[in-house]
C-alpha positions in Angstrom: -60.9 59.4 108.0 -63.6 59.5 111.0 -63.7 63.2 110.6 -64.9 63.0 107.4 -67.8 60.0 108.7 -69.9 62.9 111.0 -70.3 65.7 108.7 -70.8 62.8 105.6 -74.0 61.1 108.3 -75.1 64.7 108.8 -75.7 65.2 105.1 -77.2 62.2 104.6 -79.5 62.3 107.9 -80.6 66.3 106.3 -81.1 65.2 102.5 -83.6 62.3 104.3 -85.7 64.7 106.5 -85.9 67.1 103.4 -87.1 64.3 101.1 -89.8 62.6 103.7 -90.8 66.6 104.4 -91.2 67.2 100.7 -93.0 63.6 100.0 -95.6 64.3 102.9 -96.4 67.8 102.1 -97.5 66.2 98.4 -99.2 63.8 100.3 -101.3 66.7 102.1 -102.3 68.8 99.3 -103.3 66.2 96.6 -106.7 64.8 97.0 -107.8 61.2 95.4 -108.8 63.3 92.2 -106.1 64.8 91.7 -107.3 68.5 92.9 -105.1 70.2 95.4 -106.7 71.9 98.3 -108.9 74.7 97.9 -108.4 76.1 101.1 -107.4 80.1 100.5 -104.5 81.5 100.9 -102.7 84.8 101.7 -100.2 86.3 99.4 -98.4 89.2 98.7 -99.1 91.0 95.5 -97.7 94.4 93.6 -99.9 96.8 91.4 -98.9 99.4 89.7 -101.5 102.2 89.7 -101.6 105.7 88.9 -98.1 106.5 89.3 -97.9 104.9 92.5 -97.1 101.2 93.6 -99.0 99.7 96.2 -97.9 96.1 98.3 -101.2 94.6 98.8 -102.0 91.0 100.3 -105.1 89.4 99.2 -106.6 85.9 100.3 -107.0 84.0 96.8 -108.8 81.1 96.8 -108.8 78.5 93.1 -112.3 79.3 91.4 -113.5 77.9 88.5 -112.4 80.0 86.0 -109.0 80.7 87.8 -108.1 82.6 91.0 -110.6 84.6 92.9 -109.8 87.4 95.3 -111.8 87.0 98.6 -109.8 89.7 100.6 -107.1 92.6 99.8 -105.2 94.7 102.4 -103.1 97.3 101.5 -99.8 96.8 103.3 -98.1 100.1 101.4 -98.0 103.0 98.7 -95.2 104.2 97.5 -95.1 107.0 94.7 -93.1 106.0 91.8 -91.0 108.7 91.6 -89.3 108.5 94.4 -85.6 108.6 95.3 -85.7 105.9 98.3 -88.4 103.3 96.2 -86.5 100.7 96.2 -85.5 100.5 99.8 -88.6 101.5 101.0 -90.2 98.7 98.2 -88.6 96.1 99.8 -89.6 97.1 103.7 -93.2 97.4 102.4 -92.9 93.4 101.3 -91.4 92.4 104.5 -93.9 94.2 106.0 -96.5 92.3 104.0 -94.9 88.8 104.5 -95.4 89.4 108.3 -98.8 90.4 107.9 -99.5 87.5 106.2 -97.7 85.1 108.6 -100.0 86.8 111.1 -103.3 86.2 109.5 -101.9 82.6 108.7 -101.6 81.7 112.5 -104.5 83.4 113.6 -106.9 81.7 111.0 -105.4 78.0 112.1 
């Protein structure tokens, strides 16, 4: 029976420091009115343009008639039509998560 009293405290010690993590990071991005932050943001983004599909990042920021695009970087294109897409798909939005992690720390 006290093997079972570690791994049961664990859960409950993790499931605590989710919930206070979750309940201050609401805490941080609401203001007294109700707005979140407005502070812009990286993200990665797919469009889909002449036969080609090219990973982008942009830096949005909220506007007030919806998003608004400060900044876009193209990370990759790849041509629709080809054989590998979607491996090389997928290395082009790991590629574009990094990037973004980068700007993220060097603009903080």
């Amino acid at each position: 029976m006290r093997i079972l009293v570690l791994p049961a405290v664990l859960i409950v010690v993790a499931v605590l420091v989710y919930v206070l993590v979750v309940l201050v990071r609401g805490a941080v991005r609401e203001r007294p009115g109700g707005t979140t932050d407005q502070v812009p943001r990286w993200e990665a983004h797919t469009a889909m343009e002449d036969g080609w599909t090219l990973v982008v990042i942009r830096r949005m920021t909220p506007g007030r008639d919806g998003p608004v695009e400060l900044a876009r970087q193209t990370v990759r294109a790849i041509p629709d039509d080809d054989p590998h897409w979607d491996e090389r798909y997928r290395e082009a939005m790991l590629e574009a998560r990094a990037r973004i992690t980068t700007l993220e720390l060097e603009s903080g």
